[in-house]
N, C-alpha and C positions, 0 to 999 in steps of 0.2 A: 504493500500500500504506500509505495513510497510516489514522487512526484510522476516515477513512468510506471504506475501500476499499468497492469490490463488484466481486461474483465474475463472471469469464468466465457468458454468458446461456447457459440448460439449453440443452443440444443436442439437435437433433433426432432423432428415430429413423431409424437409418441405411435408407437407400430400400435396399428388397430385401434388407433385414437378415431375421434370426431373427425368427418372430410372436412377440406378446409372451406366448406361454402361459408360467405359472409352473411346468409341470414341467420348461422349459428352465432353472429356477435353483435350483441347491443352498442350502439354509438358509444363512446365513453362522454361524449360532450350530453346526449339529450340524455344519457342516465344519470350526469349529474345534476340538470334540469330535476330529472326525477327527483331529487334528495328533494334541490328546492321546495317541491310540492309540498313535501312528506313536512316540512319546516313549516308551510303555511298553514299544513292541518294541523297543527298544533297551535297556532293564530287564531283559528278557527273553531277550537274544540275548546265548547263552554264548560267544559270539568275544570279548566285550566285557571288558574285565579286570574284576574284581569286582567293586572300590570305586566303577567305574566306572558298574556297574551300579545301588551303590548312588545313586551320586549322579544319575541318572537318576529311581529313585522319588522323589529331595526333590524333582527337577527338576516333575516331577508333582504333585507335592502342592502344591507354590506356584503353579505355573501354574492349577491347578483355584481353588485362593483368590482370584488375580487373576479367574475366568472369572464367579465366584460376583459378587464386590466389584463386577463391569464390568457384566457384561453380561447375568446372571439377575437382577440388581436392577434393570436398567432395563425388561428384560420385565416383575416386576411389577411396576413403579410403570404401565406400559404398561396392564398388564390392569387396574390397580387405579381404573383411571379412568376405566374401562366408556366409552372408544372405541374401538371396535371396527375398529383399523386392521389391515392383512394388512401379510406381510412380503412382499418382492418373490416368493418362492417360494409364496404364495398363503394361507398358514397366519397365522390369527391369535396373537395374543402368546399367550393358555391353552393354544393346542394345543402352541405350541415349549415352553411350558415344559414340560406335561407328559412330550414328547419327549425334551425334556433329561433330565426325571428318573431316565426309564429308562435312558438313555444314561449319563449319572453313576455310577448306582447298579452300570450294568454293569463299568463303566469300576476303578472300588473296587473291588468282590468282585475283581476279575481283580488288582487290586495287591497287595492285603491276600493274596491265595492266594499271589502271586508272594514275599514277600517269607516268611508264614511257611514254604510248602514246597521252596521252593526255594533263594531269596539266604542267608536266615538261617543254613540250614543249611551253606551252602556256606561262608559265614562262620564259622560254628563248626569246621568241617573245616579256615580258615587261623588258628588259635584267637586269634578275634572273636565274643566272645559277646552276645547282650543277656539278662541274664533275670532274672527273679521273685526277689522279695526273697526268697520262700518256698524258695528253691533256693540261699540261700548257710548257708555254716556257720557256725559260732559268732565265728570269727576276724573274719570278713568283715562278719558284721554287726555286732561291734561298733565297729569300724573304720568302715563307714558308720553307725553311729548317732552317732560321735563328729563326723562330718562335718555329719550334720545340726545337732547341736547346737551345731556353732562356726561355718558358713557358711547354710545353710536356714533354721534358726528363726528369728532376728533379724528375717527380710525378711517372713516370714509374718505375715496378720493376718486372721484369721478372722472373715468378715459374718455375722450373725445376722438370720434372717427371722421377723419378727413382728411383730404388730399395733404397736409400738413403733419396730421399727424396719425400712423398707421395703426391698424388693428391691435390692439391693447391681447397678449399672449393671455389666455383662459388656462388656468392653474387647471389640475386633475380634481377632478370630485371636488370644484369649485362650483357652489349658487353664485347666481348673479342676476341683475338686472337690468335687459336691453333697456333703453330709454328714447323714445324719440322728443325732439325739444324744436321750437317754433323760434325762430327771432325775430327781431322786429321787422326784418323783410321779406316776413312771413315764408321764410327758406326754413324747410326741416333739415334736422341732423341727427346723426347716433352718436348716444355715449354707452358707456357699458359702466353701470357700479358692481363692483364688487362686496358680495354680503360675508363680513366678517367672519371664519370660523374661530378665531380667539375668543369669542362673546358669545354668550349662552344665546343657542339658535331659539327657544321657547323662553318671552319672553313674559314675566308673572305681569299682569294685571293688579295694579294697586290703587285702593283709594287715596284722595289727596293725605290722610291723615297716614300712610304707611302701610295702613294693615293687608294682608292679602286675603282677597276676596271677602264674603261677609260673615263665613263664621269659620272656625278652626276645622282643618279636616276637608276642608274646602279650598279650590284652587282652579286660577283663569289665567289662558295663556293664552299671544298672539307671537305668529309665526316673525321673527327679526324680518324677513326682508318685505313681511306686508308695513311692519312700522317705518320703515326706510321707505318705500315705495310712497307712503303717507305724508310722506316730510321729505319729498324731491325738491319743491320749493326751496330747501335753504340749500342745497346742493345747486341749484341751477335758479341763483337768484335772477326777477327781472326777464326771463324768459319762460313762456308759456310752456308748457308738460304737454304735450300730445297724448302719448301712451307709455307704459312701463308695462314688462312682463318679466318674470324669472326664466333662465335657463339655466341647464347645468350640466357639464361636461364629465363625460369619464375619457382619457385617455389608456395608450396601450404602456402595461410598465413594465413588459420582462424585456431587461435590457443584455444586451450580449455582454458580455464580460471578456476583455483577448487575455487570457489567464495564460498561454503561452509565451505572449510575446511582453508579458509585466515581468518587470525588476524588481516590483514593490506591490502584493496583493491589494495591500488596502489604502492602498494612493489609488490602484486601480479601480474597487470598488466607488471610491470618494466620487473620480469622476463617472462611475458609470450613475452612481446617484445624482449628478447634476444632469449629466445627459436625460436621464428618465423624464424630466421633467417640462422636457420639448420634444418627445414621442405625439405620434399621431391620437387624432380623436377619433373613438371609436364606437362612442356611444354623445348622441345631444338628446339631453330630454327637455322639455317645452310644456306647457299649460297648454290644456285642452281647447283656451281660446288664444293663443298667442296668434297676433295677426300676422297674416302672408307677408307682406312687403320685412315687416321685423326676421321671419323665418327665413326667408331668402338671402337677406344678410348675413344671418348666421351661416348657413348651408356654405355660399361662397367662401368668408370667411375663413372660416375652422375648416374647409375643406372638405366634408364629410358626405356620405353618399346618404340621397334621401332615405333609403331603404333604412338607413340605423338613426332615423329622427325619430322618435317617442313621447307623444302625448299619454298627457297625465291628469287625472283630476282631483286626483291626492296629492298630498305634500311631496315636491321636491326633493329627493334626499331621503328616505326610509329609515335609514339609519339613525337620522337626530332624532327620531322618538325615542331614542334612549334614554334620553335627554327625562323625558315621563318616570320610567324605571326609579329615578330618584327622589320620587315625593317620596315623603313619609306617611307610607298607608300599609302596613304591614299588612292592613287586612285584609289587602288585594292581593298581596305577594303568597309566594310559596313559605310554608312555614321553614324558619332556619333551623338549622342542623350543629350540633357540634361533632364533629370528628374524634373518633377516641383515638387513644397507642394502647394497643395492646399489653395487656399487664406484663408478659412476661418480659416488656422492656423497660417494667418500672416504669414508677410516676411521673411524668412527664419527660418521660426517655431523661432520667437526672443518674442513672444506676451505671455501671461501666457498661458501653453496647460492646465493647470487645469481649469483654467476657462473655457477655450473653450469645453474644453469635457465634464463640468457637463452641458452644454448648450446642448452637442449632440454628438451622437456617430459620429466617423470618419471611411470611411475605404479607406485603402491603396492598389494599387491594383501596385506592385512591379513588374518592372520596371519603368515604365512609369509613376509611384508617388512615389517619393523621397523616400529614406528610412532615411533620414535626421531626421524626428518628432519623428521617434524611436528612435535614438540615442540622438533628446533636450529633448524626455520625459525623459530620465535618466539621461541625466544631470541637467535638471531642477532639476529632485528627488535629485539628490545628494546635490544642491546647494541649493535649499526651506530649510529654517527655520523649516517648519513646519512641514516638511518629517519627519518622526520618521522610516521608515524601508522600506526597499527592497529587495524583494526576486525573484529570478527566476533561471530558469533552462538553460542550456547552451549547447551543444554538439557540431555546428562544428562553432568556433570561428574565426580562421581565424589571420592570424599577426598584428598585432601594430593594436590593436581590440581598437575602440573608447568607444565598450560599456564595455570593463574592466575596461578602465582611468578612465567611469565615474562611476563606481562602485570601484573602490581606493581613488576617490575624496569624493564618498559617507562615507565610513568607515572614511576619514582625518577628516571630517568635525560632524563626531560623529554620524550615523547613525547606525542603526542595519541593517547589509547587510547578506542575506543567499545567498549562490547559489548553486545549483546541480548540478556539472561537470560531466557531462557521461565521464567516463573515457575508456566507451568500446565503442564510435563510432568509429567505421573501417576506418587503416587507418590514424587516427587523435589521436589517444593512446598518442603520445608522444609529441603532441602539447597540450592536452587537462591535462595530466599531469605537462607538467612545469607551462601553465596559474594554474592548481589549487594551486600549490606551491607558485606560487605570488602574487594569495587573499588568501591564508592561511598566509603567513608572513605579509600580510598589517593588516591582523584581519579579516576577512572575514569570518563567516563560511561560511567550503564549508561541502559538502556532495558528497561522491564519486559516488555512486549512489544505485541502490538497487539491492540484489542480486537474481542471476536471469533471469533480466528483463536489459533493456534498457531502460533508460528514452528520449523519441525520444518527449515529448511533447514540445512546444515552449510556454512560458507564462511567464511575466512579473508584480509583482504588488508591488505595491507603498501603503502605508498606509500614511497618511495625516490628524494632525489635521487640525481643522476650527473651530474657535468657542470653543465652549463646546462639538463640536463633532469629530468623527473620521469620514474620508470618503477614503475611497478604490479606487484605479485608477489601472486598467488591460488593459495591451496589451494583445493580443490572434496570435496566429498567426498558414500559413500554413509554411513557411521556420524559417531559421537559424537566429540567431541574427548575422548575419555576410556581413557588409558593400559591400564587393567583389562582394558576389555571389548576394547578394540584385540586383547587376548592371545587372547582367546575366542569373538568374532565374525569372518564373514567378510564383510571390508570391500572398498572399494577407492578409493585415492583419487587427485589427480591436482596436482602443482605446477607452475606454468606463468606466463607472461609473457604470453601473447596479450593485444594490447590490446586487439581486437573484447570478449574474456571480461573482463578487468580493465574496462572503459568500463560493462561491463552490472553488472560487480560494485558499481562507486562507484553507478548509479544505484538499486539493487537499495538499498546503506546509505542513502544520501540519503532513501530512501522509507521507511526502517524508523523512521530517528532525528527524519525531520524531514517538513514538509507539501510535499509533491511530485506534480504532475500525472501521471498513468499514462504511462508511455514505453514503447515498444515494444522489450523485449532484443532486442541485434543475435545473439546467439550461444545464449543462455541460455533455458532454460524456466522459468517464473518460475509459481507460482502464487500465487494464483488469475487470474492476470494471463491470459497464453498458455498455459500447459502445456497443457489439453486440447484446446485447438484444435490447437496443432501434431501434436501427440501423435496424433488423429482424421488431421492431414492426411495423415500420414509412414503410417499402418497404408493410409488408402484408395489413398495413390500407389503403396502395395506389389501391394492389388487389380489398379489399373492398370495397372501391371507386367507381374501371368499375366495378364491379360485379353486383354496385346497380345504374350503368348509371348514376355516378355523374363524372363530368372531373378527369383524372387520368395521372399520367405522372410523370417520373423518368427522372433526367439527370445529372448524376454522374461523375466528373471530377476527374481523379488519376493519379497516375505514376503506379500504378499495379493493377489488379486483379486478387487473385490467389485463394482464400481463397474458399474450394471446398464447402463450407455449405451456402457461399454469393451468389456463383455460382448458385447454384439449386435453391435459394431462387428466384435469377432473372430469371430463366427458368420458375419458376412459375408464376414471373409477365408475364411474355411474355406469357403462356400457357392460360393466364386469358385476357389478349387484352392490358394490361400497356403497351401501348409505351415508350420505353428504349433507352435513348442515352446516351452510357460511351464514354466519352472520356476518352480513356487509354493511355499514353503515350508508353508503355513498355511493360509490359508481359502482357498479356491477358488470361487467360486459360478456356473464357467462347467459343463457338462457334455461333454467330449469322448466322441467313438467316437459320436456320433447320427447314424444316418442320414438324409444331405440336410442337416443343418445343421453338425456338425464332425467328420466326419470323417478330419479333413485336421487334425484338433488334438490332438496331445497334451500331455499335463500330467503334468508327474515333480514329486514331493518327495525333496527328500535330507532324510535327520535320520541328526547323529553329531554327532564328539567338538565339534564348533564347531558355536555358530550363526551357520546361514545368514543372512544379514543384507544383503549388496551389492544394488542396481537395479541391472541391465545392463538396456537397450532396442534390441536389434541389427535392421539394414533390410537384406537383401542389394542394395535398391535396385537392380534391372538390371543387378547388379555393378558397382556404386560403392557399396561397403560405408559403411554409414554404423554407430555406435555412440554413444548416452545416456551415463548414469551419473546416478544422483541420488538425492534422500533421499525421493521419494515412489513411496508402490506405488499399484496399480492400485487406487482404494477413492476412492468417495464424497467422505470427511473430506479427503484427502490432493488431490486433485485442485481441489476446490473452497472447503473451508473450512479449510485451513493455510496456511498461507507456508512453499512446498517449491522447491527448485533441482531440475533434472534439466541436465547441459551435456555439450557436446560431447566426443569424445575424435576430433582431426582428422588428428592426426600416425597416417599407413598404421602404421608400424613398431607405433604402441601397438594401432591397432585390428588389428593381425593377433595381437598377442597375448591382447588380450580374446576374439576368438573362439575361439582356444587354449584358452581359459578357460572357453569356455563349450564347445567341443567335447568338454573333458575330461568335465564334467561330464554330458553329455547321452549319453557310452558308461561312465557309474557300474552296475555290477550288484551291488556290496555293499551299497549305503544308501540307491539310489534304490527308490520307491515310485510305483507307476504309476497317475494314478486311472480310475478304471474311470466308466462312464455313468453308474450308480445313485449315486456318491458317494465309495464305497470305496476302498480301495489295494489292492495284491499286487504284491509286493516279486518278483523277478526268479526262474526257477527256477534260477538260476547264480548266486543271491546267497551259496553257499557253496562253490562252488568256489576252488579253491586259487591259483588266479589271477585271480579278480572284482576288474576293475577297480572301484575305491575311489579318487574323484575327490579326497576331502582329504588321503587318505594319498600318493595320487600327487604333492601338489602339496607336500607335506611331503619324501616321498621322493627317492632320483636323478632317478627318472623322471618328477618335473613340468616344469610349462613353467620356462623360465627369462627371464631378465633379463639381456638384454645378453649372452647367452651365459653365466651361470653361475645354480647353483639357490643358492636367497635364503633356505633354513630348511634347520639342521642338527639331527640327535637330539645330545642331550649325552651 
């Protein structure tokens, strides 16, 4: 894995696999459409507390921005280069887009209806308002025009379009507001304001006396750029307002990186983040009455083909309903949870964890088990005496990060600390830059990452005398080292002593930081090294398995499967009698229920309060149960062009609880979603009964599995 790795060689089509016709492959682009969906029906589904719901349509509205930014920009740069390449599902790049369009287009109307006929209202009914400048009173509005006046106008500055002075550049997932303006010789012109995103986009409604709204528990908001729109006058004094409308821009942000011909990675990433930011547009959205002459301008403008102009008769922006999310109304919200640690690591992980884990592996199943032990195992490392070094890899860290304090306290206190900052996770560029800057000035070596590749593995290891010996301490993990999302995703991770997995860890750092021959992990799936081959051997020996009437069984937990060679491989298990359950969060692009090639496969998605986020990889193996864990899904990128861990879980006691885990999940009829042949889902006919098992709330509630005999998440 050093700077000239290369990847495990393409494998070959599995003998008596699935023929390769492309209607055995779902789009990867409209199946992630699909997720989408599966996000709105949860917007949609009145069990859901309210706020809840709202926060589901920002969930929406950002994830379509990321969908725009990712992955309809690279279609058309695809098309725009007239090679005419097909997707493995058989369609070339013009047709998905076009597909997409519609799919998009469906996707809005159905949010923008959900929020004004329905959430809004429902909102107003717990008095949570949003509305029209037009609709407040005297009190109200001068109360907000005094707001404008002492925090809005300052930040405002109004671009002028004319032969003098040229089209004003439109930021990424920037609001704005076209304006046409009259002067005195009755000659129009455009200006374009830009609507602040430093200043809270929903702004409170207050009477002149301060208070919000009229009684506590109550709350009136109007949109920032209807209040600006309201007070163009002092922007364009002396001249008449014609019209004002909002647009808003997504451009295209995966930017190429020449990682070969850099001296210096993260000089190189710096300017690839400046360039991003005059990439093409690839998405204009518009108000359902923005007028033609204003549209046209834009169109020329921003350069953009009519076909990706999008009316709307909702808000702007989806995302800044998040912005809701932060009233104080608990009683809308989902009730909160505390996290336990598991007793046998002592009271708030305060007990030695080194002692505890040469006694016994632990594992963490994220949220509902603290992610506290990960953050004491690294400060213990830092603060132990006997610590001599720490190394691990990093990618999406997250602010005022506990586990960097405890790696600058490590370096304070005289340790040899390495870490591998993916400086190209998406997105997080210029957060993952300045943190390496600041374990580089403490002494830290960092390593930017390899070129290439993406280092997307998660693993942590601690070296540790004892004695006259050395002994090795490894996390593993499926998510981020990042406390936040620890709250929000469902992880799972593992802390352990094995030295077969500590031996494969040192070689794994060896190879990241420094020039190292390919070694074969004794324990570990390493990509782009082994993982797909093992991966390939472990699904065909499960074949071998029914073949020879010994028990046989696959049940595969991801956030994708795309990868067309994983594909046909589980066409095979399924062609040979393997009973198959992926739980796929997201893209799927295998097709279950086909007769003669999987019908022996199904495919569930859960979507709720968490996201789904853990790899499980389980083998009923002839019963000798084996169990994965790791930070790569099924996909192309992740198998052969990242640097991703998948490792063992060996200890019986844990893997009978990961089945637990994944048993609960696969009898879900509140959240799971089933896909059908053609593509689609259909959620359970007993996903509203009164007792639908609900796999997160179980593992929240009494009735989840437990640890050690006790459950690891209480409600407050």
């Amino acid at each position: 894995m050093d700077s000239h790795v290369t990847s495990e060689p393409a494998p070959a089509t599995p003998e008596g696999g699935a023929p390769g016709n492309p209607e055995l492959y779902i789009n990867r682009e409209l199946s992630l459409l699909e997720f989408q969906c599966r996000v709105l029906e949860e917007a949609a589904d009145q069990d859901n507390p309210l706020l809840e719901r709202v926060k589901f349509l920002a969930i929406l509205g950002s994830n379509l921005d990321e969908f725009f930014m990712v992955r309809v920009s690279a279609l058309m740069k695809q098309a725009a280069s007239g090679i005419v390449e097909v997707g493995r599902d058989g369609r070339p790049a013009a047709v998905q887009l076009d597909l997409i369009r519609e799919k998009i287009r469906q996707i809005a109307t159905q949010a923008q209806d959900l929020w004004r006929q329905e959430v809004h209202p429902a909102l107003v009914q717990q008095g949570i308002s949003v509305v029209d400048t037009s609709a407040l009173d005297a009190e109200e509005r001068a109360a907000l025009d005094a707001y404008f006046h002492q925090h809005v106008f300052p930040v405002l500055t109004p671009l002028a379009f004319d032969p003098g002075r040229p089209f004003p550049h439109i930021s990424n997932r920037s609001l704005n507001l076209a304006v046409v303006v009259r002067d005195h010789q009755k000659e129009e012109h455009f200006a374009r304001v830009k609507v602040p995103d430093t200043l809270p986009q929903l702004v409170p409604v207050k009477a002149a006396s301060g208070s919000s709204a009229s009684s506590p528990g109550t709350f009136k908001f109007v949109w920032l750029e209807q209040l600006i729109a309201a007070n163009l006058g002092l922007l364009f004094p002396g001249i008449e307002i014609v019209d004002s409308s909002p647009f808003r821009v997504t451009r295209d942000a995966e930017v190429a990186v020449q990682e070969l011909e850099s001296d210096d990675l993260l000089e190189t990433i710096e300017e690839a983040m400046r360039e991003r930011r005059f990439l093409d547009v690839v998405r204009l959205q518009v108000v359902q009455d923005m007028p033609e002459r204003i549209l046209s301008i834009l169109i020329k403008q921003i350069e953009i083909n009519p076909k990706d102009v999008y009316r709307t008769r909702g808000p702007l922006g989806f995302d800044r309903l998040m912005e809701l999310y932060s009233i104080d109304r608990p009683d809308l919200k989902d009730k909160p949870f505390v996290p336990m640690v598991p007793p046998n690591l002592g009271p708030d992980c305060q007990g030695d964890l080194f002692s505890l884990i040469r006694q016994e592996d632990f594992l963490l199943h994220h949220p509902y088990d603290s992610f506290q032990p990960v953050v004491e195992f690294l400060r213990q490392a830092a603060r132990d005496p006997n610590v001599l070094a720490i190394k691990m890899t990093l990618y999406r860290v997250g602010r005022n990060s506990p586990i960097v304090a405890a790696l600058l306290d490590a370096v304070e206190n005289g340790k040899q600390v390495a870490v591998l900052m993916e400086l190209k996770a998406r997105f997080d560029e210029e957060s993952n830059i300045e943190w390496a800057r600041t374990l580089e000035d403490a002494g830290v070596h960092v390593v930017y990452g390899i070129v290439g590749m993406k280092v997307h593995s998660k693993i942590a290891l601690v070296v540790r005398r004892e004695g006259e010996a050395i002994r090795r301490y490894v996390h593993l993990g499926t998510g981020n080292y990042n406390p936040t999302t620890a709250r929000l995703y469902t992880d799972i991770g593992l802390l352990t002593c094995n030295e077969q997995i500590a031996a494969d860890a040192t070689h794994f750092f060896n190879a990241l930081t420094g020039y190292s021959a390919r070694q074969q992990p004794q324990k570990l799936l390493v990509a782009p090294v082994n993982m797909r081959s093992r991966l390939e051997e472990l699904i065909r020996r499960e074949i071998e398995h029914q073949k020879n009437g010994r028990p046989a069984r696959l049940i595969f937990k991801a956030n994708a499967l795309e990868d067309p060679h994983m594909v046909r491989l589980l066409y095979q298990a399924s062609q040979a009698g393997v009973r198959t359950e992926l739980l796929v969060r997201g893209i799927c692009c295998l097709r279950p229920g086909v007769p003669g090639i999987s019908e022996n496969v199904q495919v569930t998605s859960i979507v709720g309060r968490f996201l789904e986020h853990s790899r499980v990889y389980y083998f009923l193996n002839g019963g000798a149960e084996e169990v994965y864990l790791g930070s790569a899904d099924l996909m192309r990128r992740n198998l052969t062009h990242r640097v991703e861990i998948i490792f063992p879980v060996e200890n019986s006691r844990l893997v009978r609880r990961i089945k637990g885990i994944l048993d609960v999940y696969l009898g879900d009829l509140a959240k799971a979603r089933h896909m059908q042949p053609d593509g689609s889902y259909r959620r359970s006919p007993e996903q509203r009964a009164p007792l639908a098992p609900n796999a997160q709330l179980s593992f929240l509630g009494s009735g989840r599995e437990s640890v050690h005999g006790h459950t690891t998440a209480t409600f407050e």
